[in-house]
C-alpha positions as CSV (number, residue, x, y, z in Angstrom):
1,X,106.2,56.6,36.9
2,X,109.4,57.7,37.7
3,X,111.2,60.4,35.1
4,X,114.7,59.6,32.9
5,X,117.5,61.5,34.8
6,X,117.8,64.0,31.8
7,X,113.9,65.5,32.4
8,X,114.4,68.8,34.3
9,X,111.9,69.1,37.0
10,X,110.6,72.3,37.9
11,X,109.6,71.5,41.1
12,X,113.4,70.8,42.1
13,X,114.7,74.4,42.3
14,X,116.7,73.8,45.3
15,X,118.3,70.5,45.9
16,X,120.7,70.6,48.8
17,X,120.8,72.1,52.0
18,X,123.7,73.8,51.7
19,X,122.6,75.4,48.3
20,X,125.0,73.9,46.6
21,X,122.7,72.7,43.6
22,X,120.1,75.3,42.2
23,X,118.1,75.1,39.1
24,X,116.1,78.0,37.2
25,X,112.2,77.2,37.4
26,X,110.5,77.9,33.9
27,X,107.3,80.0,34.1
28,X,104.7,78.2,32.9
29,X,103.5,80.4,30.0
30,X,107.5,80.1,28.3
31,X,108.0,81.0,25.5
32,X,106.8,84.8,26.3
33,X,107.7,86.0,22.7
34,X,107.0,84.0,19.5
35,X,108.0,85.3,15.9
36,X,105.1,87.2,14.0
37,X,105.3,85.5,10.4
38,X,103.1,88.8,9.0
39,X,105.9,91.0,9.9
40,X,109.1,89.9,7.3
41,X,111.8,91.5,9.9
42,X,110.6,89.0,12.7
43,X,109.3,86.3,10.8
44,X,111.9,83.6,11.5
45,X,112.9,84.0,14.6
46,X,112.6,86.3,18.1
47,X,115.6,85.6,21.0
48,X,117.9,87.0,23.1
49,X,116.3,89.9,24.7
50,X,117.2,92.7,27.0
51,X,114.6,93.3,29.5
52,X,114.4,96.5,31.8
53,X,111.5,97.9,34.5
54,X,110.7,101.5,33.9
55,X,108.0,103.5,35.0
56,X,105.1,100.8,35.8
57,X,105.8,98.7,32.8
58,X,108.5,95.7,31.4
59,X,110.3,96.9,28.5
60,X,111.8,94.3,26.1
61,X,114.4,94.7,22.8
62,X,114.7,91.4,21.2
63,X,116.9,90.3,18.5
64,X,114.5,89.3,16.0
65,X,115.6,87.7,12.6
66,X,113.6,87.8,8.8
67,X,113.4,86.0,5.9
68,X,116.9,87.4,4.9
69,X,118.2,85.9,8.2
70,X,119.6,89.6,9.1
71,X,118.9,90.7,12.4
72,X,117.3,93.8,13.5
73,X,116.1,94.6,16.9
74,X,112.2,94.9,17.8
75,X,110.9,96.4,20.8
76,X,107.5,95.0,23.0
77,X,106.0,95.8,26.4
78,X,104.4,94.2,29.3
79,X,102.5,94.8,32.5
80,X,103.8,91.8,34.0
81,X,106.4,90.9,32.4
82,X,104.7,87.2,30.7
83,X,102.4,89.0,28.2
84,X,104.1,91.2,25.8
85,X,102.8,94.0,22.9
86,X,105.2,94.4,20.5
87,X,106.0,97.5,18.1
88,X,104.8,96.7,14.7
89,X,108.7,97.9,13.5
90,X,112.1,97.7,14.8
91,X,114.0,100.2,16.7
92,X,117.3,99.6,15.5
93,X,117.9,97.9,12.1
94,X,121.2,98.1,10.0
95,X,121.9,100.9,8.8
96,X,125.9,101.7,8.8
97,X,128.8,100.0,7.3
98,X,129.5,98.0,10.4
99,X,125.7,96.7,10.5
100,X,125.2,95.6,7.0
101,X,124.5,91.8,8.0
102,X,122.6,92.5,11.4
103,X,122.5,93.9,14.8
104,X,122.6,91.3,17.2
105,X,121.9,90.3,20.9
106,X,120.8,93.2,22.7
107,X,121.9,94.0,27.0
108,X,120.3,97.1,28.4
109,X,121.7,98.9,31.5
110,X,119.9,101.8,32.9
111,X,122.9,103.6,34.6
112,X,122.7,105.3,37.4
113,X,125.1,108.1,36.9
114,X,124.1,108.9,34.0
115,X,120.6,108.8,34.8
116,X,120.1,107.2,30.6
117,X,119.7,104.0,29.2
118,X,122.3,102.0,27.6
119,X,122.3,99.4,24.5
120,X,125.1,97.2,24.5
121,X,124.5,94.9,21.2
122,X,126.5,93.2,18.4
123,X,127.0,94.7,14.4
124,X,127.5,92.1,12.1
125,X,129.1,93.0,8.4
126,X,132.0,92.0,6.1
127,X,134.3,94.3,8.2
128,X,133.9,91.7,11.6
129,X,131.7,91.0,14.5
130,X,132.1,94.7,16.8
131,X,130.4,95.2,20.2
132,X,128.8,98.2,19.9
133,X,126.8,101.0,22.3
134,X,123.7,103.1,22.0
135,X,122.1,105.7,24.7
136,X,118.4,106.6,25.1
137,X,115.9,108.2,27.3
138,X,113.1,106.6,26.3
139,X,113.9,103.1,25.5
140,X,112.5,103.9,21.7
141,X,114.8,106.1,20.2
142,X,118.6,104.9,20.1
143,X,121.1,107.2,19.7
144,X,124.2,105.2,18.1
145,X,127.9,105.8,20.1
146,X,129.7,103.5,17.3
147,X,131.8,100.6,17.7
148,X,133.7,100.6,20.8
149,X,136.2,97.8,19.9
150,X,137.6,97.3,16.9
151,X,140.0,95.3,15.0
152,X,138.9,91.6,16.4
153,X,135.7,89.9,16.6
154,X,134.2,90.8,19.9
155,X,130.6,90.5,21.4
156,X,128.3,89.5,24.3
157,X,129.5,92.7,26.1
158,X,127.1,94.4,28.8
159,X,127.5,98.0,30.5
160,X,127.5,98.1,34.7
161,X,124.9,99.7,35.9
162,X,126.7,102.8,37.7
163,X,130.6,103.9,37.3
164,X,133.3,102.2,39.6
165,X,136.3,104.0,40.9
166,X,134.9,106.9,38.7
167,X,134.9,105.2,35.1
168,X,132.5,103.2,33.0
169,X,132.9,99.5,33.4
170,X,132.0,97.0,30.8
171,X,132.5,93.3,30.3
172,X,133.0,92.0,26.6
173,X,134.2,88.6,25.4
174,X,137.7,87.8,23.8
175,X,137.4,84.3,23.0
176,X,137.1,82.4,25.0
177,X,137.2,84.3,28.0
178,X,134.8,87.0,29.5
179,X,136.6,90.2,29.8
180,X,136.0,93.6,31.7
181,X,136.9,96.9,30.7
182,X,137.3,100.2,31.8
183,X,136.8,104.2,30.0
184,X,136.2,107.7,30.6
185,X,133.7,108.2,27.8
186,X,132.5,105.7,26.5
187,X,134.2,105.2,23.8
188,X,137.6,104.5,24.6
189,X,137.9,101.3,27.0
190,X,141.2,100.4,28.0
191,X,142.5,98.5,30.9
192,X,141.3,95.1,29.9
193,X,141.3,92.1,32.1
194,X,140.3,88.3,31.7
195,X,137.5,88.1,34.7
196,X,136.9,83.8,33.6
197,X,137.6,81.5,31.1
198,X,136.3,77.8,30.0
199,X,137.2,75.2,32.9
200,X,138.2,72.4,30.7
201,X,139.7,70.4,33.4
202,X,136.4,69.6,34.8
203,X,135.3,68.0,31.6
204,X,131.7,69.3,31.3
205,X,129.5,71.9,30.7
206,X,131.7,75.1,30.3
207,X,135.0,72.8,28.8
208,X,135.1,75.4,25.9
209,X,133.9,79.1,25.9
210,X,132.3,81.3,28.7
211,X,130.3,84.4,27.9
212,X,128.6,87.4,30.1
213,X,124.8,87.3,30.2
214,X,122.6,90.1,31.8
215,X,123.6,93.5,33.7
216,X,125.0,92.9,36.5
217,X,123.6,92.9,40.2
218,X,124.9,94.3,43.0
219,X,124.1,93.1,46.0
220,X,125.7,93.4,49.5
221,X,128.7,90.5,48.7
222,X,129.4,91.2,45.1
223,X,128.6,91.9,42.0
224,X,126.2,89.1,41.2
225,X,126.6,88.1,37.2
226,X,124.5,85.6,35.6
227,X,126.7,83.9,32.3
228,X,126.5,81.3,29.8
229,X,128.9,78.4,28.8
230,X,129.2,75.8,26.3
231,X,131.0,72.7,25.7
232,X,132.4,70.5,22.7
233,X,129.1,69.2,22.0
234,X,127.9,73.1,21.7
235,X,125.6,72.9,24.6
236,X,124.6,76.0,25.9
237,X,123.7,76.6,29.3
238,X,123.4,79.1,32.1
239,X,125.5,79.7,35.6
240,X,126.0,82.7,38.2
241,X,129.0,83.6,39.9
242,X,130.3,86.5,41.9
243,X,132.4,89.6,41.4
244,X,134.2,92.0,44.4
245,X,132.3,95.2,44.1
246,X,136.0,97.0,43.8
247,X,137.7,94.8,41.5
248,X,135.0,93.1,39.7
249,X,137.9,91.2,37.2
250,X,138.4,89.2,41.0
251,X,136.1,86.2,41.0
252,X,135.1,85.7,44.3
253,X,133.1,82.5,44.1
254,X,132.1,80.4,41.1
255,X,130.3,77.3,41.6
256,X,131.1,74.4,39.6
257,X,127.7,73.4,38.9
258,X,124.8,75.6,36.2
259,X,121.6,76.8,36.9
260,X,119.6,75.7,33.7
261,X,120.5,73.7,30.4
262,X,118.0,72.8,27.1
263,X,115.6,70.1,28.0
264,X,112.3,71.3,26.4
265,X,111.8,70.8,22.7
266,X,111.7,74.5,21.9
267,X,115.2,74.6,23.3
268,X,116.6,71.5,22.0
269,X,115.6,72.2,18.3
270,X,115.2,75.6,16.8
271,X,117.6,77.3,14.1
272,X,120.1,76.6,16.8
273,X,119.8,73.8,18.5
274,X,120.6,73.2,22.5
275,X,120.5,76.7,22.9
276,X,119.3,78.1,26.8
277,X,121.0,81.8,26.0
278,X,120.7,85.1,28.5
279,X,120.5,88.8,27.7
280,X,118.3,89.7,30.9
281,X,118.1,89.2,34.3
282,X,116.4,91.5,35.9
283,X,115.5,91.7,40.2
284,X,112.0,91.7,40.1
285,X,110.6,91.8,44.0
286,X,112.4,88.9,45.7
287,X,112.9,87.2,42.5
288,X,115.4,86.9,39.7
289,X,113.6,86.8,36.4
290,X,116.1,84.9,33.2
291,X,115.2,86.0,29.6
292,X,116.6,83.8,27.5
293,X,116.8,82.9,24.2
294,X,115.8,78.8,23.1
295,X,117.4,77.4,20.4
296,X,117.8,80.5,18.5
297,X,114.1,81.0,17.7
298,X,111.7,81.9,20.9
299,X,112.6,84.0,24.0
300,X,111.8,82.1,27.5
301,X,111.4,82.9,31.2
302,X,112.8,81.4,34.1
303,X,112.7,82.2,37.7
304,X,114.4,81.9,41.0
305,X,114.8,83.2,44.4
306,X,117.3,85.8,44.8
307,X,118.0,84.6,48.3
308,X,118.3,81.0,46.8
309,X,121.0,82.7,44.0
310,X,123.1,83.9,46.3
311,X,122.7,80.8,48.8
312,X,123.8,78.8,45.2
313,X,126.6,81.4,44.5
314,X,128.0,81.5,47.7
315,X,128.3,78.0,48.2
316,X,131.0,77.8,45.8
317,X,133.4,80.5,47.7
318,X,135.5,77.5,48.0
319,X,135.8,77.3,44.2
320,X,136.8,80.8,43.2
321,X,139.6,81.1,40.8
322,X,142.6,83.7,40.0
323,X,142.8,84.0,36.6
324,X,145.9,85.6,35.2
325,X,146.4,87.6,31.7
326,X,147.0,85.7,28.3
């Protein structure tokens, strides 16, 4: 029997020679992390998690969602990165002016300057949407840096993992570009500059907003990002590209093709439908693990090569783009 066109097949990770058309493989226990209905802070929904390796183990933060809807952000661990124990509470919940209605979608860098862990995640309230930062040594206890921009709704920002022409680099999202920033301290980021915007004139899947996934990778050609995209239909769906290690606002290739989109049910319905959405992509051996949230309710896993990544990323060299301030 031969499958509809629209099935993914996870036997098809890599479809050309060239590279030129990869496809994330779902691990075959995804979902990894379900909600816990006993527990009213997670009870509705668990998605779009950060994931680190640290000492021996897989450490999560997950944006998990009650019966109030607010968001609060849990923490679990793993051996292996599949099975997951979670703490019974979260370890960051609202608790200042600027987090009264959730803090949201959690990116965690360990930097390598600074030799700490950073939280990049989202506050929610009547006073806007601010990307926020918060710094531990022990993945548990978060010590809150504040907003770190204000005055505009702003989110889906991550921090690099190590400084760049001696200052702290950041990406962030104006819509409906993705932006990188630069700062001294942390707390001051200046020097903004659109990296990539929505391609609308190739009519498909990232027609209408682009947004920066997990922490970036660096790797001998570039800084490796993974990013998501949606269209008018608000599909969202998943795609790499690469930076210059420099300059990382310079796109050096960006294929026109993405690497994963919602096909299985627990992607396609959920409390947000036709949702595949990234937080996490850690190198794990020779592999790139994806941690990503389905449909707003369940985090997934899928996998590739890292070899085959940057054969897919690299094939689209021919595609980069210079994109030039608003």
């Amino acid at each position: 029997m031969t499958k509809p066109a629209h099935v993914f097949d996870p036997t098809a990770t890599l479809r050309n020679d060239d590279g030129s058309r990869l496809m994330l493989q779902r691990h075959p226990q995804s979902p990894v992390l379900y909600p816990n209905p006993l527990h009213r802070w997670e009870a509705m929904n668990v998605f779009n998690a950060a994931v680190v390796q640290h000492a021996g183990l897989f450490h999560m933060h997950f944006r998990a969602q009650g019966v109030d809807f607010i968001s609060s952000i849990g923490y679990a661990v793993s051996s292996d990165g599949v099975n997951w124990n979670k703490l019974e509470h979260p370890v960051l919940y609202p608790q200042e002016d600027y987090e009264t209605r959730g803090v949201e979608d959690p990116r965690v860098t360990w930097h390598e300057d600074d030799q700490c862990f950073y939280m990049a995640y989202t506050a929610y309230s009547p006073q806007g949407i601010m990307p926020c930062l918060a710094k531990s040594h022990n993945l548990i206890q978060w010590e809150r840096l504040g907003p770190v921009i204000r005055g505009e709704d702003n989110k889906d920002h991550v921090v690099f993992p190590r400084k760049i022409g001696g200052r702290y680099v950041m990406f962030h999202r104006r819509p409906p570009n993705i932006w990188v920033a630069f700062s001294d301290d942390l707390l001051t980021w200046t020097d903004d500059r659109v990296v990539m915007g929505p391609r609308p004139d190739l009519g498909g899947w990232d027609e209408k907003r682009v947004g920066a996934g997990g922490v970036p990778i660096e790797t001998p050609h570039g800084w490796l990002i993974l990013y998501h995209a949606y269209d008018n239909q608000h599909v969202y769906r998943l795609s790499a590209a690469l930076l210059d290690l420099d300059d990382p606002s310079k796109v050096l290739s960006r294929p026109q093709g993405f690497l994963m989109e919602p096909a299985e049910t627990w992607e396609i319905r959920g409390d947000v439908p036709n949702v595949c959405f990234s937080c996490a992509n850690p190198l794990v051996e020779s592999q790139v693990w994806v941690y990503y949230g389905g449909a707003d309710r369940v985090v997934g896993l899928a996998t590739c090569k890292y070899d085959d990544l940057l054969t897919f990323v690299l094939a689209g060299r021919g595609e980069a783009e210079t994109v030039v301030l608003p």
